[in-house]
Every structure is written in structure tokens, then in C-alpha cells.
BAFI-3210 file (N, C-alpha, C; in Angstrom, 3 decimals, decimal comma, padded with zeros to 6 digits):
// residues 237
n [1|2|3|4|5|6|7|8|9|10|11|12|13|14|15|16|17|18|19|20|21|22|23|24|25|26|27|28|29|30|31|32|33|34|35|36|37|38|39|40|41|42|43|44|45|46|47|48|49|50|51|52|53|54|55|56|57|58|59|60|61|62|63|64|65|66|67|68|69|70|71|72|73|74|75|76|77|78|79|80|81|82|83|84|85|86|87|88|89|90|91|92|93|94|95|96|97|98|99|100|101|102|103|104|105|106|107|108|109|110|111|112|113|114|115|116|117|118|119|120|121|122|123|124|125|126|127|128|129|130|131|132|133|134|135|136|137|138|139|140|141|142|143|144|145|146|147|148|149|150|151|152|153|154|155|156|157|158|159|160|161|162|163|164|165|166|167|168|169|170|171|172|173|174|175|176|177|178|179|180|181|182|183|184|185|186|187|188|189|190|191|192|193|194|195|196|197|198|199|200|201|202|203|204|205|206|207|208|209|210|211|212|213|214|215|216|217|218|219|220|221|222|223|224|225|226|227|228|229|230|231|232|233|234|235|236|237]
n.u [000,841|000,551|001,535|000,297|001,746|003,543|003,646|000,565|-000,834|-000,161|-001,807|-004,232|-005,272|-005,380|-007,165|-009,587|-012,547|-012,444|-013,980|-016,459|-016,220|-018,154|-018,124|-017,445|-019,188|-021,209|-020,270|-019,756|-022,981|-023,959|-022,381|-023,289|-025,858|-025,771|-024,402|-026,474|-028,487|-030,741|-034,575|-036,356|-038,909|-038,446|-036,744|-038,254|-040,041|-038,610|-037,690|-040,112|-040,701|-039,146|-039,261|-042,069|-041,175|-039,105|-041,396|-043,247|-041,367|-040,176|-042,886|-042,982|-040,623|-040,487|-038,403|-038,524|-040,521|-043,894|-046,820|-050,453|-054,376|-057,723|-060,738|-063,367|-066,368|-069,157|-071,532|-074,517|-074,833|-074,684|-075,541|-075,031|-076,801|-076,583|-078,465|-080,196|-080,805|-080,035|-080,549|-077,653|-077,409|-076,126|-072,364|-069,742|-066,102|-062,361|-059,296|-055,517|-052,692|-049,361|-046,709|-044,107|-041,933|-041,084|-040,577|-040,731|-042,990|-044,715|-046,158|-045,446|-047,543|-048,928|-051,928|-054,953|-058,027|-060,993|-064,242|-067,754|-071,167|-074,479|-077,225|-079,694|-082,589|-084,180|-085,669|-084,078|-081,432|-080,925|-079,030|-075,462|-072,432|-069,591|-066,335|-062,893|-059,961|-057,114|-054,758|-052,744|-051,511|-050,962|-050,245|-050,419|-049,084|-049,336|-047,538|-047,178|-047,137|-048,993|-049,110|-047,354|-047,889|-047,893|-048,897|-050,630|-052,295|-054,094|-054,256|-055,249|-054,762|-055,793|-056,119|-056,659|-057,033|-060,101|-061,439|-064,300|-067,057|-070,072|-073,288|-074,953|-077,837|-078,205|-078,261|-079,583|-079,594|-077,328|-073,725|-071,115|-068,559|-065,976|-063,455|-062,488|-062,394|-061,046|-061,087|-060,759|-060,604|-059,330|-059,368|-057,922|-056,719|-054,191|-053,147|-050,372|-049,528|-047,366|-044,052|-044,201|-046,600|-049,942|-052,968|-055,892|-058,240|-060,205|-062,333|-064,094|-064,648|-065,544|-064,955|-066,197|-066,176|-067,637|-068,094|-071,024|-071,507|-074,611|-075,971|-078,073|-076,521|-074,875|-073,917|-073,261|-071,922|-071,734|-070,445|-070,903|-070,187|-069,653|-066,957|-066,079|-062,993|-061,289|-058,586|-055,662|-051,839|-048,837|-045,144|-042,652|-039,261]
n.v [-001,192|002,362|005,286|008,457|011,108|014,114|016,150|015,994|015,961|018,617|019,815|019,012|020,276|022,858|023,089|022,749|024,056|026,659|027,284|030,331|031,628|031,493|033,727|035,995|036,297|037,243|039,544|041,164|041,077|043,133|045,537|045,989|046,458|048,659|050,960|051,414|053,662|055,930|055,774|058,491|058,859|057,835|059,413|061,667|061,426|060,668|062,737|064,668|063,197|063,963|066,856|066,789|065,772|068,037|069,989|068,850|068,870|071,360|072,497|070,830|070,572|073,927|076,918|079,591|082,023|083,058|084,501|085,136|085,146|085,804|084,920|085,319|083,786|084,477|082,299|082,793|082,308|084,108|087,062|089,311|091,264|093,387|091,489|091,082|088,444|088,120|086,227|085,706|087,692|085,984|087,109|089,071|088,718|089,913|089,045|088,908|087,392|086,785|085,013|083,286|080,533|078,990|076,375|072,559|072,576|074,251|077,818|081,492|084,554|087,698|088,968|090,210|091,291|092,394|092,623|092,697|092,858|092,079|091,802|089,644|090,578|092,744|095,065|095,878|096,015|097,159|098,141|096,767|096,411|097,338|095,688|095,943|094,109|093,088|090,962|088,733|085,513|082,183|078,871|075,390|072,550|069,797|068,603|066,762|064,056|063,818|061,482|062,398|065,281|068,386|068,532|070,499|069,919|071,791|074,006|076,612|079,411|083,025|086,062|089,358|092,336|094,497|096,519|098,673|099,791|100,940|101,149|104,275|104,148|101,709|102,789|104,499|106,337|107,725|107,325|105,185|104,508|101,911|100,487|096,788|093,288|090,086|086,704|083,091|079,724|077,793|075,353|073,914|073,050|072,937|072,949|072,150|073,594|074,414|075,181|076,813|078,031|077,688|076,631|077,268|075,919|076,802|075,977|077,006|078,974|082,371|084,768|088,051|090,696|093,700|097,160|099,915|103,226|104,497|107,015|108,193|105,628|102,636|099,974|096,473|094,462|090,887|088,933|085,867|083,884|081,059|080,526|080,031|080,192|080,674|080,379|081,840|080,857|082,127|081,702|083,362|084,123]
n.w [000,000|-000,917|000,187|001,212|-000,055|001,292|-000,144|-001,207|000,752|001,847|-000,354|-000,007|001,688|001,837|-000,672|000,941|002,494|004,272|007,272|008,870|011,907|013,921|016,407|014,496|012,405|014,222|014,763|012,379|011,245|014,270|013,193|011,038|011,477|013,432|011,677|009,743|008,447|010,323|009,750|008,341|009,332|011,758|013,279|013,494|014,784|017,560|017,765|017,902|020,906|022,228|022,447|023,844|026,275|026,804|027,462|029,316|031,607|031,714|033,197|035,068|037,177|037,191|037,185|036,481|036,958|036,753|035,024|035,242|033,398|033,545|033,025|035,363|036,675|038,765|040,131|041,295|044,769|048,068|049,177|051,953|053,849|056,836|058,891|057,484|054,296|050,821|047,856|045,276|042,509|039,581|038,878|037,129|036,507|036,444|036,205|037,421|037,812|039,529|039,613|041,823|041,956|044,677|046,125|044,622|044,783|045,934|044,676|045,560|045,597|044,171|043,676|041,436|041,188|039,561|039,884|038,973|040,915|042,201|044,661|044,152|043,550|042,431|043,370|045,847|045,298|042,447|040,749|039,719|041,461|042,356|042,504|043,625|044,373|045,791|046,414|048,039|047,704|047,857|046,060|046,107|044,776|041,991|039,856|036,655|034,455|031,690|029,243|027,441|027,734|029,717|033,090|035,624|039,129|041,044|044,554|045,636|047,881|048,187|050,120|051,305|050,808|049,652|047,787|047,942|045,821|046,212|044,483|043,880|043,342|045,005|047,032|048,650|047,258|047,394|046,872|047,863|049,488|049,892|052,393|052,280|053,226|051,398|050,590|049,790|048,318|046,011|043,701|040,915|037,447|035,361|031,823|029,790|026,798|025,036|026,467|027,726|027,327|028,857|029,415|032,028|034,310|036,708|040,188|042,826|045,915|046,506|049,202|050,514|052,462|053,513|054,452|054,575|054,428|054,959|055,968|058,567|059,585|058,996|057,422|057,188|054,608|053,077|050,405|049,293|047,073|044,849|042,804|039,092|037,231|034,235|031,843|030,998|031,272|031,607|030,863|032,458|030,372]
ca.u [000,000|001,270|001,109|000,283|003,095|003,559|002,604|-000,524|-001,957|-000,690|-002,675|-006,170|-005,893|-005,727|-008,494|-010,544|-013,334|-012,815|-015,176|-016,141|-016,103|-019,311|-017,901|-016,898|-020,575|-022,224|-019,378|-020,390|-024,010|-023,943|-021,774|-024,137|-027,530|-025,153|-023,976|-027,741|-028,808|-032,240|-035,675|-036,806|-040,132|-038,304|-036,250|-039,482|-040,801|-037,621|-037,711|-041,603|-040,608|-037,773|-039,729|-043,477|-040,869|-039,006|-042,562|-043,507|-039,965|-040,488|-043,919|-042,603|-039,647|-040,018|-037,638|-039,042|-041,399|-045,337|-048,123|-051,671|-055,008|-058,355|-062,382|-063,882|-067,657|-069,581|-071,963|-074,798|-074,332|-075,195|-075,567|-075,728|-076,875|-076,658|-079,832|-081,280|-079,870|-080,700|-079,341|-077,116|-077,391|-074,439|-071,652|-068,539|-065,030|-061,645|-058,382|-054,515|-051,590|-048,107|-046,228|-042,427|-042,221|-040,289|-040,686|-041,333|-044,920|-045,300|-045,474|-046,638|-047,500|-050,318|-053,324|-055,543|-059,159|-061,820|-065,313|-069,499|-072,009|-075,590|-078,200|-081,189|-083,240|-084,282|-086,066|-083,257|-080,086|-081,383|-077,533|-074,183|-071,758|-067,849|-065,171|-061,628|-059,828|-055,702|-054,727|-051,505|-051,606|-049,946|-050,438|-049,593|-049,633|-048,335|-047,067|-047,037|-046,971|-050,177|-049,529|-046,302|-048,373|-047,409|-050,224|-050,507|-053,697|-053,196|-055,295|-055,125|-055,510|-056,031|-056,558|-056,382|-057,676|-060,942|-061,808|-065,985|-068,076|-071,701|-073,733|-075,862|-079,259|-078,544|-077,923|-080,723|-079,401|-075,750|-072,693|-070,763|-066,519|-065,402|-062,215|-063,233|-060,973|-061,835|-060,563|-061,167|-060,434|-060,208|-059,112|-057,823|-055,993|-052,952|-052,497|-049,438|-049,543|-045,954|-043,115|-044,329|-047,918|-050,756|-054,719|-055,879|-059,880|-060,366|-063,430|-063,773|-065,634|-064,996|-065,785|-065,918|-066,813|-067,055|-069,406|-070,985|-072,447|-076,107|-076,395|-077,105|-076,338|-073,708|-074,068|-072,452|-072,230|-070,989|-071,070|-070,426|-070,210|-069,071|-065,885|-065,255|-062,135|-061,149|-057,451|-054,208|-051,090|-047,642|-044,157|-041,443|-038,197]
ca.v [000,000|003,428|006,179|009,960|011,893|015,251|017,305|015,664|016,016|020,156|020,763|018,591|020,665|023,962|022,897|022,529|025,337|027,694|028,034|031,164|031,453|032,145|035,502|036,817|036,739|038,512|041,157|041,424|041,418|044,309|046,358|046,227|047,490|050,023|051,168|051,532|055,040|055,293|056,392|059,943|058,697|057,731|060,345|063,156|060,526|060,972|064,491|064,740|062,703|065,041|068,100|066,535|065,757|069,090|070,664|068,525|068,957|072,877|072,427|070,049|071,663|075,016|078,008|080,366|083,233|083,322|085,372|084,589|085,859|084,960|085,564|084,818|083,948|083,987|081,054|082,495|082,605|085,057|088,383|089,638|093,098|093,329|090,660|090,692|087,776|087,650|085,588|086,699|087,114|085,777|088,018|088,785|089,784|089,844|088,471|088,508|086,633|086,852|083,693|082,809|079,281|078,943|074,991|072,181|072,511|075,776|078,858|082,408|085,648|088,333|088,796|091,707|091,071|092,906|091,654|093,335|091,887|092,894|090,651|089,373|091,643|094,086|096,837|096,781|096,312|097,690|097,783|096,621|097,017|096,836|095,320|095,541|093,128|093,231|089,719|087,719|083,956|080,763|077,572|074,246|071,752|068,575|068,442|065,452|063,859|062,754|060,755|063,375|066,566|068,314|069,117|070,600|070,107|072,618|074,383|078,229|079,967|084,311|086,607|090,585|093,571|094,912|098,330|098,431|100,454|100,947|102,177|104,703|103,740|100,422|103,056|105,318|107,678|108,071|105,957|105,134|103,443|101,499|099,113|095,795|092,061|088,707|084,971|082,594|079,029|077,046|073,998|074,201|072,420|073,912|071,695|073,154|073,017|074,377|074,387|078,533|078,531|076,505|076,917|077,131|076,462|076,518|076,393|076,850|080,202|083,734|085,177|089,328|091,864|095,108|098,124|100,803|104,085|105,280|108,385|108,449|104,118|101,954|098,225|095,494|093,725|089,791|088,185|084,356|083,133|079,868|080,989|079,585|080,953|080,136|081,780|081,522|081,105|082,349|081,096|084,049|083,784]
ca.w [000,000|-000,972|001,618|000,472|000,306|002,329|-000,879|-001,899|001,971|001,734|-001,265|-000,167|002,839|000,856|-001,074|002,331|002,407|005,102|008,046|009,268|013,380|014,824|016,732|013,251|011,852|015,251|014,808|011,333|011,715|014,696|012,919|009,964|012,311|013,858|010,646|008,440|008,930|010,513|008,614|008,611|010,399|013,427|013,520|013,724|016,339|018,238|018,063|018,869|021,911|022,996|022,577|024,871|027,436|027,182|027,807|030,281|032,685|032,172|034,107|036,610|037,584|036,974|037,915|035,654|037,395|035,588|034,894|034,690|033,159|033,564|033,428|036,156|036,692|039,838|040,133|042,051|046,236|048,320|050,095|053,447|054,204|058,722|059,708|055,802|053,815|049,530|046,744|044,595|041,252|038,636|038,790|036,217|036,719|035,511|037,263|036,874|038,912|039,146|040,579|041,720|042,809|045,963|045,784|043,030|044,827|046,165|044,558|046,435|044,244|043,981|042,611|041,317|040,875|039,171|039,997|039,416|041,337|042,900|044,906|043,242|043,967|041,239|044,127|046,705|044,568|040,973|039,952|040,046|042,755|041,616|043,642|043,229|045,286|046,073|047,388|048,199|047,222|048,088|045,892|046,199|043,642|042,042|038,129|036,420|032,521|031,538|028,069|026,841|028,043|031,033|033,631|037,304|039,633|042,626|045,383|046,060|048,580|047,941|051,277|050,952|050,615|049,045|047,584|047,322|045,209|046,464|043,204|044,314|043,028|045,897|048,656|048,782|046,228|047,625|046,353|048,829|048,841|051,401|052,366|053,177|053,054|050,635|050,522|048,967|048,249|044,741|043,307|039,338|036,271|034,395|031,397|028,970|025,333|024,635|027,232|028,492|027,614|029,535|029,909|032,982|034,834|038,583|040,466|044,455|046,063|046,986|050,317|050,242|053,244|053,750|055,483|053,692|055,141|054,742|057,201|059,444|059,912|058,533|057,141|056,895|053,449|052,814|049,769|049,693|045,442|043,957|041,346|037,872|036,521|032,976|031,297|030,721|031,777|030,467|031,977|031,874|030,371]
c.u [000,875|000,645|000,961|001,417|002,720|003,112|001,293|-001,509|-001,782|-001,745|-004,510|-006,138|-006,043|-007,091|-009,954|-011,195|-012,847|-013,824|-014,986|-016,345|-017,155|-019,172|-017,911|-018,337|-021,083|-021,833|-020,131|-022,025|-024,536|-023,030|-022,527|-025,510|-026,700|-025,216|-025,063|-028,149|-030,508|-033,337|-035,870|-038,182|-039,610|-037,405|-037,347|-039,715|-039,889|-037,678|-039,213|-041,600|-039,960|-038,438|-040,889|-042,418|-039,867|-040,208|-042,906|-042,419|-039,918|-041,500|-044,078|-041,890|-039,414|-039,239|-038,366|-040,546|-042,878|-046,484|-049,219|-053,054|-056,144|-059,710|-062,819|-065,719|-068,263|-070,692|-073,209|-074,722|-075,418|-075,097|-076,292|-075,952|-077,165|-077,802|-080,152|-080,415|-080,699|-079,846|-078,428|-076,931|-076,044|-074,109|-070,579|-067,529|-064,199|-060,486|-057,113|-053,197|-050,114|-047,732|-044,835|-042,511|-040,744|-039,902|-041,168|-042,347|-045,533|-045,127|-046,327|-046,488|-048,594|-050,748|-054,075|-056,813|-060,188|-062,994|-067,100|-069,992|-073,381|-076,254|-079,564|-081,812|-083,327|-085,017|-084,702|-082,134|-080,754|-079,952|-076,429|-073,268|-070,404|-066,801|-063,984|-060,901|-057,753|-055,440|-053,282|-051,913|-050,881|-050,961|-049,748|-049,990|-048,767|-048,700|-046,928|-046,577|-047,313|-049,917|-048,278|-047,358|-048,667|-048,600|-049,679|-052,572|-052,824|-054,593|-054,106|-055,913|-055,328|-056,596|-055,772|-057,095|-058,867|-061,553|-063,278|-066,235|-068,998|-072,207|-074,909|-077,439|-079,416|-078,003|-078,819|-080,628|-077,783|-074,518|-071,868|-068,992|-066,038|-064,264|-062,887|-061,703|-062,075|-060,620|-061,042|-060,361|-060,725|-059,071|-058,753|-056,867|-055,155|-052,876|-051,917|-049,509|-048,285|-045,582|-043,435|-046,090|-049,020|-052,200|-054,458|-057,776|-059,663|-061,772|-063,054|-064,847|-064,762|-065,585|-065,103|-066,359|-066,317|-068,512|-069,175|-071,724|-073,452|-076,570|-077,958|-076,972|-075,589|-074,265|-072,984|-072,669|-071,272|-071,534|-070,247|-070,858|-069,683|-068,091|-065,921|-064,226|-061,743|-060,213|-056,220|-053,109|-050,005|-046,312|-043,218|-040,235|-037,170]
c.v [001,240|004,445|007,593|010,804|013,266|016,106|016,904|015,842|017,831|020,593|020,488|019,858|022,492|024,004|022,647|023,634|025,723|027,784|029,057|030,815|032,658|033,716|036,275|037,332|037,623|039,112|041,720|041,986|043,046|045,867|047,037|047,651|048,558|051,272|051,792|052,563|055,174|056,366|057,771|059,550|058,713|058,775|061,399|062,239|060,545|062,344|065,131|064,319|063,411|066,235|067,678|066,564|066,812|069,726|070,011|068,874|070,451|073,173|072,127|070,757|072,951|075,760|079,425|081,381|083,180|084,217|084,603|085,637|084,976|085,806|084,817|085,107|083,130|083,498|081,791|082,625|083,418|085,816|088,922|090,842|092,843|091,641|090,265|089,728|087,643|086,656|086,486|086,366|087,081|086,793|087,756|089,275|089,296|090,038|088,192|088,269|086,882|085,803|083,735|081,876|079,461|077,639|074,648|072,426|072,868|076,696|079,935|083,527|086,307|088,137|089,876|090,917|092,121|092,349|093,505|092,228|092,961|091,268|090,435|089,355|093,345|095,398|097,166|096,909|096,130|097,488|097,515|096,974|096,487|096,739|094,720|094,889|092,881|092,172|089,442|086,256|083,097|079,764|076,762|073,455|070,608|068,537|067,322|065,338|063,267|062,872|062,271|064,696|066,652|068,702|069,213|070,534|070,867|073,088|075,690|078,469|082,101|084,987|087,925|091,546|094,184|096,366|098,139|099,754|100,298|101,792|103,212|104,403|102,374|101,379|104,400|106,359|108,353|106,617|106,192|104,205|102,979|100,525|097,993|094,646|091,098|088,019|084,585|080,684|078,134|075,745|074,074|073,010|073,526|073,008|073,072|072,702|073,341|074,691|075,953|078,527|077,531|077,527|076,373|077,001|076,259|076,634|075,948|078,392|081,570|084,661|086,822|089,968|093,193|095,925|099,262|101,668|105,041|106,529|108,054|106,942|103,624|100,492|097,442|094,674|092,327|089,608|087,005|083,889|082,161|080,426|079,507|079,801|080,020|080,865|080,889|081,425|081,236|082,355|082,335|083,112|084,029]
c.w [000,000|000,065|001,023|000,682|000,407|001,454|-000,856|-000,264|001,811|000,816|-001,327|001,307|003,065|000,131|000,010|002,228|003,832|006,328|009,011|010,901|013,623|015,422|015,893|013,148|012,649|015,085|013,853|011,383|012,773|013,727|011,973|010,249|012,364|012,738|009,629|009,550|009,386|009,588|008,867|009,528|011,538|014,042|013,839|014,806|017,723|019,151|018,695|020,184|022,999|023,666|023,571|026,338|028,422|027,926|029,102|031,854|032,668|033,189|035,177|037,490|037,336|037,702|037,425|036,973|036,244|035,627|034,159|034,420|032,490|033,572|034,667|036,764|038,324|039,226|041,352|043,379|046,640|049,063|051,464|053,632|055,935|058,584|058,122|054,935|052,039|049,193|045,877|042,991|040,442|038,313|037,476|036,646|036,175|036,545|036,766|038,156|038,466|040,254|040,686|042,887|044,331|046,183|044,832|043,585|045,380|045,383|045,601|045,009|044,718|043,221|043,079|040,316|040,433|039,520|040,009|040,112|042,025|043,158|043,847|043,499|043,075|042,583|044,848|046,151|043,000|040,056|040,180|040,560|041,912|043,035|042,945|044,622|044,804|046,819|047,393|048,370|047,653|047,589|045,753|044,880|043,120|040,093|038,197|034,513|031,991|029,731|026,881|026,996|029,384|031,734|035,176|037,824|041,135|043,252|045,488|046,730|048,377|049,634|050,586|051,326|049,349|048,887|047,008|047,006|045,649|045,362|044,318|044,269|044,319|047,288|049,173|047,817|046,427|047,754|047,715|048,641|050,351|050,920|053,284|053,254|052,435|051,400|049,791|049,098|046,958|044,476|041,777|038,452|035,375|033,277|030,067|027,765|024,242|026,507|027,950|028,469|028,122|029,600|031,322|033,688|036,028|039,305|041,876|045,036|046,953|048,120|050,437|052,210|053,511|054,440|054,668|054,294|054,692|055,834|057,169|060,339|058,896|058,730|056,781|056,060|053,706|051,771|049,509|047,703|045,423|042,699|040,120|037,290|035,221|032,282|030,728|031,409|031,046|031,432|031,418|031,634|031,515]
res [x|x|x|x|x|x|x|x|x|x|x|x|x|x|x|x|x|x|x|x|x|x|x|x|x|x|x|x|x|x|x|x|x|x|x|x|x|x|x|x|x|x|x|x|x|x|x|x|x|x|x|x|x|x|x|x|x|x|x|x|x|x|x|x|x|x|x|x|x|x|x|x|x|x|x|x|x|x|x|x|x|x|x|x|x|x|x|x|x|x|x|x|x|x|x|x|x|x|x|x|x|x|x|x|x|x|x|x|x|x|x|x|x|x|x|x|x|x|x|x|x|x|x|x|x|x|x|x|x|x|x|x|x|x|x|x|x|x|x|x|x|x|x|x|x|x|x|x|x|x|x|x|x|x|x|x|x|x|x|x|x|x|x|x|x|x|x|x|x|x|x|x|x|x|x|x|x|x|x|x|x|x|x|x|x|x|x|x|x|x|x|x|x|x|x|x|x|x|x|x|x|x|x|x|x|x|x|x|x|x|x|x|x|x|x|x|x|x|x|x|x|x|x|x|x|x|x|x|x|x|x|x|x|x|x|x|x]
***
């Protein structure tokens, strides 16, 4: 029997295919994904993602100082004149805030209120009484990030100072101005639709008093409403 000689085994073992080594291919393979540039869809989807959760983390954490502005509709309530108690008929006014948070979930700030109102009672209050109203604020509240849009639910509280109008036609024929004090107490929703501007509704009620003088006797007015407020809000730079 002949035996293969030392060439004839180098050149079958040349002719041998090659196999590649498992590690090689995964290298290969990752390098590939890495490597393929991604779609323009997911890229805007990226960027849509970036920007909801910019907006939202401005809301949460703010530093930023804000101003707000709002209608506000009384609901109703009612009025005390000394011993005599009416209803009161739906009032309107007009309301603006200034905030600087102090915590993520306090801020304090003023507030400057506009408000008409009269009881309902067309003989004894025929017309509209105006009250401007000078408050200091503290609310609390808790931001969140409902579904990539940022939102706060908070409670305010408003205490101050009140400047009343008495129309004349509701005081025998003589107007009358007095300083009184409000409060108040409400409950609201902030939800933001860029990363500075947010709607805003709140509802809760507004408690007023003050004393107005009819020579030769002096009264004491309350009026007790239900608030709606409905506005804006705008985050400084």
C-alpha cells in the first residue's frame, strides 16, 4: 500500500473550504444594524418625543417666574346686608396673577381682581356694585406627565384687601366706597400646550366683606359666590 506523500496532503488541505467562526458573523451582523442610517419617520418621532418631554420637565420643575389671566364667573351665592340675607345674582369679573415658585410645589404671588355683582333683587339692589380686590396667594400643587403633556392640579388659597363700590341707586341715592378684606379658596388644572404657555380652569368660592355708610347708619355687606375661573397662563423667560 502506498502512503500519500507530504505534498498531496498540503494541497487537499488547501483545497478545504474555510469556516467562518461564529464571533466573526455577530461582529459582522452588529456592525451592519449600527452602521444603516435610521428612517426619517423615526427620527421626527424621536424628536416629537424630545420636545413633549421638554414641555412637560419645564412644568414640573419650573424656575421660571409666571403670569396669569383669567375671566372669572360667579356662580350664584349670596348676600348679606346686617340681619337681611338675599341671593345673589351671577356676577362677572376679571383676574390677573403673578407667581415665583419657591418649591417644586409651592409657589406664592399676587393677585388683582376685578369683579361686578348685585343681589337678586331688582327693588333693593337695581344695579351693580364693583369690587376691586388686592390679594396675596400661596399655591400648592403637584405636576405630572399625563400621556407626553405636562399638567398641574393645585389648590389656592387668595386673602387681601378689598376696595368696594356701592352704586348709588342700591344706597338710597348716595354711592358710597369702602375698604373691606376677601378669601377665597379654589381647586384648578394647568395643562401646557408648549413648554411657556398653559390653559388654565379653577373652580372653588370667593368670600368678600365690607361696610358701607347710609347716614345716618352703617351696614355690613358679605357676599359668599361659587368661582369659575377660565385663562391663561404664560411662563417668563
Amino acid at each position: 500500500m502506498q502512503l500519500p506523500s507530504v505534498r498531496s496532503l498540503r494541497d487537499a488541505l488547501a483545497r478545504r473550504p474555510r469556516r467562518s467562526h461564529p464571533s466573526i458573523l455577530v461582529a459582522a451582523l452588529l456592525f451592519t444594524a449600527l452602521a444603516t442610517p435610521s428612517s426619517p419617520a423615526s427620527a421626527q418621532d424621536a424628536e416629537v418625543s424630545t420636545d413633549a418631554t421638554e414641555a412637560a420637565g419645564a412644568a414640573i420643575s419650573p424656575q421660571a417666574m409666571r403670569i396669569s389671566a383669567y375671566l372669572s364667573l360667579g356662580i350664584a351665592g349670596g348676600v348679606g346686608k346686617d340681619e337681611l340675607d338675599y341671593s345673589a345674582a351671577p356676577g362677572v369679573g376679571l383676574g390677573g396673577r403673578f407667581e415665583l415658585p419657591i418649591h417644586p410645589n409651592v409657589l406664592i404671588g399676587g393677585q388683582l381682581e376685578l369683579a361686578w355683582w348685585r343681589a337678586d333683587d331688582g327693588f333693593m339692589f337695581p344695579e351693580r356694585n364693583t369690587l376691586v380686590d388686592l390679594d396675596l396667594l400661596v399655591r400648592g400643587r403637584y405636576a405630572f406627565d399625563a400621556g407626553g403633556m405636562a399638567m398641574e392640579v393645585y389648590g389656592v388659597l387668595p386673602i387681601g384687601l378689598t376696595l368696594s363700590f356701592l352704586d348709588a341707586q342700591n344706597n338710597g341715592g348716595d354711592a358710597d366706597t369702602s375698604l373691606g378684606w376677601n378669601t377665597g379658596l379654589l381647586g384648578g388644572v394647568q395643562i401646557f400646550f408648549t413648554d411657556r404657555i398653559a390653559a388654565l380652569a379653577e373652580l372653588g368660592f370667593r368670600m368678600h366683606r365690607m361696610t358701607h355708610e347710609r347716614p345716618p347708619a352703617s351696614y355690613g355687606y358679605s357676599l359668599m359666590q361659587p368661582a369659575l375661573n377660565l385663562g391663561a397662563v404664560f411662563l417668563l423667560p
